[in-house]
BANU-891387 format. One record per residue (C-alpha): residue in one letter; x, y, z. Coordinates in steps of 0.02 Angstrom, whole numbers, padded with zeros to 5 digits, always signed. Example, Ala and Ser with C-alpha at 12.3 -4.5 7.8 and 13.67 -1.06 7.14 Angstrom:
A+00615-00225+00390
S+00684-00053+00357
END
This chain:
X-01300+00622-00787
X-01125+00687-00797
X-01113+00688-00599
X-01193+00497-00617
X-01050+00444-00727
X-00930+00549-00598
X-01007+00439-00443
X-00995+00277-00545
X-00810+00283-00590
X-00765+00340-00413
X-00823+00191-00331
X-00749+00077-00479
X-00590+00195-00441
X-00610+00148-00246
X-00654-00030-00255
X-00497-00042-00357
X-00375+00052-00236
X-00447-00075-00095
X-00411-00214-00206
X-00257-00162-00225
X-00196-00122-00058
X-00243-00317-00022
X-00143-00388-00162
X-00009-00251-00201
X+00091-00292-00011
X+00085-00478-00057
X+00154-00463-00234
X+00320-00535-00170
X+00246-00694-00121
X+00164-00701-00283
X+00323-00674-00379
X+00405-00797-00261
X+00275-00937-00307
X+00290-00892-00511
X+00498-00906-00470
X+00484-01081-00404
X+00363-01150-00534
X+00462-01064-00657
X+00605-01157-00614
X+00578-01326-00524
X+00413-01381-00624
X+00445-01530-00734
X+00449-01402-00882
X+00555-01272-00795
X+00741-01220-00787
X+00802-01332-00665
X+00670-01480-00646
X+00663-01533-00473
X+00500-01653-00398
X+00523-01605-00222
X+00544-01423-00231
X+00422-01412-00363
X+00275-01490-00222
X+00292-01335-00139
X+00178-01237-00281
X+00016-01328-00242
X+00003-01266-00065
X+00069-01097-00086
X-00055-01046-00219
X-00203-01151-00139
X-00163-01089+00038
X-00028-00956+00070
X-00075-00833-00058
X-00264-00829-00035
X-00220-00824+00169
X-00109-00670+00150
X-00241-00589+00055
X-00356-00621+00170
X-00227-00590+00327
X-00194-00398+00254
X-00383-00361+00215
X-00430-00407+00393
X-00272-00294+00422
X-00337-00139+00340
X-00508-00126+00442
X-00465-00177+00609
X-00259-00181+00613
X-00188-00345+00693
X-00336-00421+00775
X-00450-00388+00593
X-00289-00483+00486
X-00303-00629+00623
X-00489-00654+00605
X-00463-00591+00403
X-00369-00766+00386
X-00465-00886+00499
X-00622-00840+00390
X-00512-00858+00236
X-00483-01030+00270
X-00664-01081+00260
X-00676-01022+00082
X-00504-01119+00050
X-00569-01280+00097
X-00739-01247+00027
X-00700-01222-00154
X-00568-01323-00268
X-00501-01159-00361
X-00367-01033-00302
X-00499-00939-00193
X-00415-00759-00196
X-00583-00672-00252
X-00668-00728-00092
X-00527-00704+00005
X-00550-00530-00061
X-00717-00528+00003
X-00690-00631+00186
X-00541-00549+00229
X-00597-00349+00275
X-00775-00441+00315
X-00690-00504+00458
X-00598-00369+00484
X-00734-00265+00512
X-00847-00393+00609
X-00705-00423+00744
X-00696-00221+00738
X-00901-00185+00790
X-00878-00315+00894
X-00739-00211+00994
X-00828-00053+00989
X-00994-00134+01068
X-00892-00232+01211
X-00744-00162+01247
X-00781-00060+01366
X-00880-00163+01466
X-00766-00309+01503
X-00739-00346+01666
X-00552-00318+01742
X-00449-00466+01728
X-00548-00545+01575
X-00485-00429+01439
X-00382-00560+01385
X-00485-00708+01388
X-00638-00600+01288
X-00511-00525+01155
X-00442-00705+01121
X-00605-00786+01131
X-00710-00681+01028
X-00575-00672+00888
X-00591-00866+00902
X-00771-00883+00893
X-00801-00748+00760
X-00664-00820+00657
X-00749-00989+00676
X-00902-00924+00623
X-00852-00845+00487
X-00745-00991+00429
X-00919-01096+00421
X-00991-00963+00328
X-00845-00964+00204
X-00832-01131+00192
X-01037-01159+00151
X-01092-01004+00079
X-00939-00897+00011
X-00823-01020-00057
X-00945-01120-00165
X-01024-00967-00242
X-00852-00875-00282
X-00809-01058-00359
X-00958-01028-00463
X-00922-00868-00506
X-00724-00905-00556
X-00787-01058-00654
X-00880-00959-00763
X-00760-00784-00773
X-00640-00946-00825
X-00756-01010-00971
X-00793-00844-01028
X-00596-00808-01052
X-00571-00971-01134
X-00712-00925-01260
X-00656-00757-01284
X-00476-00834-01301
X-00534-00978-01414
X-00627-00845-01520
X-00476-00730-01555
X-00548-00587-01486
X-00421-00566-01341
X-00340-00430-01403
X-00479-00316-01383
X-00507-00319-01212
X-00342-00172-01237
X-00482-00070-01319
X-00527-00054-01121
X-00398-00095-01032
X-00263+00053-01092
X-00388+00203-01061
X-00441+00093-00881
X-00258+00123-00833
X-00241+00305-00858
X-00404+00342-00785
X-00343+00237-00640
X-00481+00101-00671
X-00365-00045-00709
X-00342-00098-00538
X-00524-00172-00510
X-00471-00275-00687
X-00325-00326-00652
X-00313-00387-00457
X-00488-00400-00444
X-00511-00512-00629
X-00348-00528-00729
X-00242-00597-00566
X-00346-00720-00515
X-00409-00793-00668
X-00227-00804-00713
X-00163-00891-00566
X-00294-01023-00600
X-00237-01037-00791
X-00064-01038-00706
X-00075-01201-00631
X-00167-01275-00761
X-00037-01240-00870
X+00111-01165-00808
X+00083-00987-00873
X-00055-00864-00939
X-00093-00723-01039
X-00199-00624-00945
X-00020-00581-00830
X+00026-00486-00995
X-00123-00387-01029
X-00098-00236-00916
X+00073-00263-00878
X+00156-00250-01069
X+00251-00087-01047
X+00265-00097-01260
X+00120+00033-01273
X+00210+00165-01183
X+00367+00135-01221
X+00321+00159-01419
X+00227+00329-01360
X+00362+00401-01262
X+00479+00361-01395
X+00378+00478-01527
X+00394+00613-01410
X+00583+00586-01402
X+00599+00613-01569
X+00450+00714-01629
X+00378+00791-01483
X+00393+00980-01430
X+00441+01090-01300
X+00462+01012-01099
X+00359+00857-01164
X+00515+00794-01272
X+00632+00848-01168
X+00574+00754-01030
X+00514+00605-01143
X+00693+00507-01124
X+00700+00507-00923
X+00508+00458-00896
X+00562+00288-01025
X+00670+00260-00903
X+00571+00261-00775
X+00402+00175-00864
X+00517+00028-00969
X+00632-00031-00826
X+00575+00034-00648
X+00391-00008-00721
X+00283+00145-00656
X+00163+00178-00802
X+00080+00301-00729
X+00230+00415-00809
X+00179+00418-00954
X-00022+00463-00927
X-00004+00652-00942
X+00075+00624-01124
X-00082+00513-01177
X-00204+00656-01102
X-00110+00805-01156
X-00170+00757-01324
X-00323+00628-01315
X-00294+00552-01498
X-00141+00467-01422
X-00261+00332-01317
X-00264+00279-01509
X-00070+00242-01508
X-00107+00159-01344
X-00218+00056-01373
X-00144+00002-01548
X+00013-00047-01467
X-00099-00148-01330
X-00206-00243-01468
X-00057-00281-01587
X+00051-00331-01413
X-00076-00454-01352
X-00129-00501-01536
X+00077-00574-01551
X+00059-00657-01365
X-00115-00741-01414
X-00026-00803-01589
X+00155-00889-01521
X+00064-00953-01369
X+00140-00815-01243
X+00116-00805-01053
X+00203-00783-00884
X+00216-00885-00728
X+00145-00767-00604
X+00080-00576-00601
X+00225-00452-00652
X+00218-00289-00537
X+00260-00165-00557
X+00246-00205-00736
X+00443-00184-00787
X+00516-00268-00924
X+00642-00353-00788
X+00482-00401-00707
X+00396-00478-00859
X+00566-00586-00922
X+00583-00640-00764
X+00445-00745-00732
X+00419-00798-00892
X+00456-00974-00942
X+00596-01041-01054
X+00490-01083-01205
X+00413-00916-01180
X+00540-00782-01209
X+00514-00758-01392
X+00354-00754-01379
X+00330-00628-01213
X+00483-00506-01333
X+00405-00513-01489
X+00248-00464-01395
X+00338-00296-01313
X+00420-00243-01480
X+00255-00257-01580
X+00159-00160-01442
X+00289-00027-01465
X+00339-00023-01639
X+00126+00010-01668
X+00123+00131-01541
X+00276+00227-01601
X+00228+00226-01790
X+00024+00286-01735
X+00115+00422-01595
X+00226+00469-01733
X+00083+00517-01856
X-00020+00599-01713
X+00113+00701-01659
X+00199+00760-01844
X+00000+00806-01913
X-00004+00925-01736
X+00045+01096-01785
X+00003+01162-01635
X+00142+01234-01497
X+00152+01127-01356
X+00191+01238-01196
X+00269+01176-01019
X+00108+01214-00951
X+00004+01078-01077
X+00103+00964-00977
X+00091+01016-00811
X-00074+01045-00818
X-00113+00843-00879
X+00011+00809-00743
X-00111+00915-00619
X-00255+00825-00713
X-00159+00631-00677
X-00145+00682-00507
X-00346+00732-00479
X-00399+00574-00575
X-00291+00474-00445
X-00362+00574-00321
X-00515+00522-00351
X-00450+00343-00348
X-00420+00355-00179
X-00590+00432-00124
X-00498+00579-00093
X-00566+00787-00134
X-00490+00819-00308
X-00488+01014-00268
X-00381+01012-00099
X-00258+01119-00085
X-00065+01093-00068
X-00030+01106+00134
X+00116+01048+00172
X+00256+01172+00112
X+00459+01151+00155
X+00451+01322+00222
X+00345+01280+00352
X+00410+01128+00397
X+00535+01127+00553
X+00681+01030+00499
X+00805+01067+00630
X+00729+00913+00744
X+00727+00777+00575
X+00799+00622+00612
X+00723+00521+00468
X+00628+00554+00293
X+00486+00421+00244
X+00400+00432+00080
X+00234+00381+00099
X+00111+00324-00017
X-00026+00182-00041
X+00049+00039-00074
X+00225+00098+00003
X+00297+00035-00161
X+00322+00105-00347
X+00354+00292-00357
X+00385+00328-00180
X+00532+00223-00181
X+00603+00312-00319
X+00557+00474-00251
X+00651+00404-00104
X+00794+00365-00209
X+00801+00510-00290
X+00789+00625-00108
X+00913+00509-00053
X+01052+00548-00199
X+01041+00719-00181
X+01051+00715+00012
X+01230+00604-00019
X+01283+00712-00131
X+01258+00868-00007
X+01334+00778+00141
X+01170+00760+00228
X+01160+00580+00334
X+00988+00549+00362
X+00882+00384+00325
X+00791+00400+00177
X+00666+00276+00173
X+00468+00242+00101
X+00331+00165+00172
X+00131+00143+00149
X+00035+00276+00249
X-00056+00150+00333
X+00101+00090+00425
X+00176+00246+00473
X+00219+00277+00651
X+00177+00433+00753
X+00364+00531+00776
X+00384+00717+00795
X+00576+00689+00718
X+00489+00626+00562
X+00497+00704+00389
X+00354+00621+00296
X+00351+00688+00111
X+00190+00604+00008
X+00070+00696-00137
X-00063+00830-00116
X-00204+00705-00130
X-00142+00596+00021
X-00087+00711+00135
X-00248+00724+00264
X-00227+00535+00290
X-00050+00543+00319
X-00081+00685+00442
X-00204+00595+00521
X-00090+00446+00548
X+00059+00539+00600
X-00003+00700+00676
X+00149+00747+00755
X+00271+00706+00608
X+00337+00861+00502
X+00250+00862+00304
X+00298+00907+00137
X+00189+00876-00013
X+00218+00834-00186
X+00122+00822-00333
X+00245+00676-00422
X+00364+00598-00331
X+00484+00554-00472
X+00502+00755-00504
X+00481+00907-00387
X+00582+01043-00371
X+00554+01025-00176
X+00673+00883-00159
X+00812+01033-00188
X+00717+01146-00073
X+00720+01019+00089
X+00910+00974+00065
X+00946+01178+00052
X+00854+01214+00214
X+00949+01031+00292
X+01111+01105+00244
X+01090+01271+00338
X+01006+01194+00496
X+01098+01123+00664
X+01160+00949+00608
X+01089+00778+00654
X+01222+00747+00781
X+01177+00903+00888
X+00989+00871+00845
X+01009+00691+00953
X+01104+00777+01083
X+00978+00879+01104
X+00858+00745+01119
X+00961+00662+01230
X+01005+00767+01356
X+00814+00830+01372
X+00770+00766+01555
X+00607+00838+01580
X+00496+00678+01578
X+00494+00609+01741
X+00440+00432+01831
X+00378+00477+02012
X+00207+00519+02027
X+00208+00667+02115
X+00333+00760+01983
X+00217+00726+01834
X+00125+00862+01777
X-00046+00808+01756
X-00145+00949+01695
X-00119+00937+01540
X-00151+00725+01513
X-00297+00652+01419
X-00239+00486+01378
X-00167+00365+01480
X-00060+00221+01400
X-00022+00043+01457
X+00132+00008+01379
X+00196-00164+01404
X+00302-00302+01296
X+00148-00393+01219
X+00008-00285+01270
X-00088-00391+01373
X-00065-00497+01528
X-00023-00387+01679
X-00012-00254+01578
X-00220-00279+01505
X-00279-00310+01705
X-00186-00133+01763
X-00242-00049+01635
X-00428-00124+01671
X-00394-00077+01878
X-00352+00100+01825
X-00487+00130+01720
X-00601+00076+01839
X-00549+00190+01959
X-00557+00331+01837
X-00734+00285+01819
X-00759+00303+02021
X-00736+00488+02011
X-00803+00517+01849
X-00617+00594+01769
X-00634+00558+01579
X-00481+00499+01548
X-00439+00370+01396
X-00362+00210+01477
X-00283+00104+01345
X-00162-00065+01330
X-00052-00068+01202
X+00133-00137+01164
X+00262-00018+01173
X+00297-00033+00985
X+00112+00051+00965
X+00156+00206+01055
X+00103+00360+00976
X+00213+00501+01022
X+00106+00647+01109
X+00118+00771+01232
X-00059+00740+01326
X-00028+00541+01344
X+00052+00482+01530
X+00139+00317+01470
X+00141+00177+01609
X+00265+00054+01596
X+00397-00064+01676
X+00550-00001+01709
X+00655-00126+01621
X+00535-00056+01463
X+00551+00117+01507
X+00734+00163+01377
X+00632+00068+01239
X+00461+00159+01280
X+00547+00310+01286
X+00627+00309+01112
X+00451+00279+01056
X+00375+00430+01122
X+00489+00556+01181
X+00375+00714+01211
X+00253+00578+01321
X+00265+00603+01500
X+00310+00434+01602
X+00267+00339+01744
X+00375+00166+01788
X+00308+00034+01901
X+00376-00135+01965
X+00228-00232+01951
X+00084-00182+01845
X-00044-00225+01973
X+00029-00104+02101
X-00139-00019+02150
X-00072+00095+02269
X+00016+00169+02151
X-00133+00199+02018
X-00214+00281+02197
X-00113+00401+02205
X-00103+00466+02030
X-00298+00462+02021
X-00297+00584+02185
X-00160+00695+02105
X-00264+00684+01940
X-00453+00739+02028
X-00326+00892+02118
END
């Protein structure tokens, strides 16, 4: 039963990661929409009729389309996000509400359609037609899909929202709001919250939004009072490394808006879900009684975040709300933490901090028992030319992380771009230092095998940060590292110089990845196919190059400097014309020798 319950809240866990690696790289456009009805609706700071017509279509269109556009994205990359948003656009017109739940739904379905559909027929187009069938059966599938949307998807989500809508307004109309904190605090924590929130509280709210001009339901999870009153009582009564580190992680949870700081506090000792969850009840108990509510979703859930999209006769209401969540959660903390006579040690908290860190492994479907592998010891820093922090959503605590790396790199003299990015979006590059946790690093390996690793367990705290900019100091400096680099002349662009023995892929690299480019790579692989070499023939752009050692890149030679700087350690071939066929006969006689 116990493994049952396990299963269960993975999958809850996973379907809310996915939900929110849809929304979570579109909250700008969300904020961007709350900004503009927050100021030019007739209610707002600076009334305006004109501007304010531009809030209609972006909820009803562009937000639901981006949605859709990135969960297309995250099955099938560019082609997936294309389809993703045709098929979004069916549900759109389908349904008269903001349709991000089926965009939610639509977007990876086309994603994934467009990608079977690729892995059934790709390799048996016929040369010259590659672009015609990839463009054509995106179309068509989209199309379908769109239809689908339109007549099946869209008016059942409708549905759906309609009643999810009713079922707030009773709840609302009832008084019993504030209790949905009795669920929602401990959600967050265990890493549950975001199937509530982007897959429930965001939507519903958008809708109340426009009816409106603001909701609750954008204050529910995003009230940083309940924390805030928590980490306060260990400021002041707390013991050992949990006070003294109380101060910096308010910092980090009140303004910068990552609550996940302040989890290991609640779990070191359980009874404080009670000051949690006080503070959430009494919080959204004041913003249900003075009529409370913001424009638009506040994330990362900041208190610069919250007052800024909320609306001018709001910000009593939205403050009162935050100082009752934390003044409850202080004064219940306060009594948890003075009746424990117990002696909190460092390792209480770093062992809840280990324990955060599995439950958010299991979040992202990941093995809660694997093992640290990426140490700074064993990572070769002499070649680094750039650091990327890499995490999910490429937001939150990997920017701060990268903050914080990039401080202590100024301060040591070290000039290197410091810079953080979602692991789905990182690029192949053996002169990369890509420092993410424990839990994600077999993804990020996977997606940048060639790229130099450090893991972390938190990225707003590791003693490794000191370690990398130690071993940067006593390396060769970035200067001689690119000289290096530069003055390396062993790829070469004639055929017979390349050393073939040792190539298993073969890349098309041109400027838009099809064209010329699509029918050369289509005449080569043919060939290949002639005298049975199995050898992987690809067309790709040259921005898509993966740097490797057993690829043979064939480009243009007006693309080669750019091609180059994408994958270094590839060997080259330039031609004039894609289509020269003479030359593809010759490397496929050197390549049977």
């Amino acid at each position: 039963m116990a493994q049952g319950n396990k299963g269960i809240k993975a999958k809850v866990q996973q379907l809310g990661s996915s939900l929110s690696s849809m929304v979570m790289p579109n909250i700008g456009a969300f904020i961007a929409w709350g900004v503009i009805t927050a100021l030019f609706i007739p209610d707002g700071f600076l009334p305006n009729e004109q501007l304010a017509s531009m809030t209609d279509p972006m909820i009803t269109y562009l937000l639901p389309l981006l949605i859709g556009y990135t969960g297309g994205s995250m099955i099938h990359d560019q082609r997936g996000a294309v389809v993703g948003a045709i098929a979004t656009m069916g549900v759109i017109v389908g349904s008269d509400v903001p349709m991000f739940i089926g965009a939610m739904i639509i977007g990876p379905l086309g994603g994934w359609c467009v990608k079977k559909f690729d892995e059934r027929f790709s390799d048996k187009i016929r040369a010259g037609f590659e672009m015609l069938v990839n463009n054509f059966s995106s179309g068509l599938i989209g199309f379908a899909l769109a239809i689908i949307g339109y007549y099946a998807i869209g008016p059942i989500v409708s549905t759906l929202t309609e009643w999810l809508g009713l079922g707030v307004a009773t709840i609302v109309q009832a008084g019993l709001l504030p209790l949905a904190n009795i669920f929602i605090e401990p959600a967050k924590i265990l890493f549950l919250n975001n199937a509530i929130n982007h897959g429930i509280l965001t939507p519903l709210g958008a809708e109340q939004s426009i009816e409106t001009g603001k909701s609750i339901l954008f204050l529910l999870e995003a009230n940083p009072g309940p924390g805030l009153g928590m980490l306060l009582a260990f400021t002041m009564f707390g013991k050992g490394s949990a006070k003294a580190s109380a101060p910096g992680a308010i910092l980090i949870q009140f303004v910068g808006g990552i609550h996940e700081i302040y989890f290991p506090y609640v779990m070191m000792k359980p009874l404080l879900f009670l000051s949690v969850i006080a503070g959430g009840i009494s919080g959204t108990f004041t913003f249900q009684l003075l009529d409370a509510g913001l424009r638009s979703a506040a994330s990362p859930g900041s208190i610069i975040a919250v007052l800024g999209l909320t609306p001018p006769n709001s910000y009593l209401a939205v403050i009162s709300g935050v100082i009752v969540a934390t003044i409850v959660s202080f004064l219940v903390a306060m009594v948890i933490l003075k009746s424990d006579h117990s002696e909190a040690s460092e390792e209480d908290l770093a062992a809840q901090q280990e324990a955060v860190q599995s439950a958010k492994q299991e979040s992202k479907g990941q093995d809660a028992t694997a093992k640290d592998t990426g140490d700074v010891e064993n990572a070769e820093l002499r070649k680094v030319n750039q650091v990327v922090f890499a995490c999910d959503a490429g937001m939150g605590s990997s920017a701060m992380g990268a903050s914080v790396l990039r401080k202590k790199m100024q301060e040591a003299g070290i000039e290197l771009p410091v810079t953080n990015s979602s692991i789905g979006k990182l690029q192949d590059d053996p002169n990369k230092l890509v420092i993410t946790q424990n839990e994600l690093h077999d993804r990020a390996v996977k997606k940048a095998p060639s790229a130099e690793f450090v893991s972390v367990e938190n990225f707003m705290d590791s003693p490794r940060y000191g370690e990398i900019v130690e071993r940067m100091k006593n390396e060769t400096t970035q200067a001689e590292s690119k000289e290096t680099t530069a003055t390396d002349t062993s790829d070469t662009t004639e055929v017979e110089d390349l050393s073939l023995g040792k190539v298993e892929h073969i890349a098309f690299a041109g400027e838009a990845g099809m064209g010329s480019s699509a029918m050369g790579a289509s005449v080569l692989r043919n060939m290949l196919k002639k005298t049975e070499l199995a050898i992987d023939v690809k067309n790709i752009t040259v921005d898509q190059l993966n740097n490797d050692t057993q690829t043979l890149v064939v480009t243009q030679k007006d693309l080669y400097d750019r091609a180059h700087q994408q994958a270094p350690s590839a060997q080259f071939m330039t031609v004039d014309n894609f289509m020269d066929t003479d030359v593809y006969e010759e490397l496929v006689e050197r390549l049977q020798k």
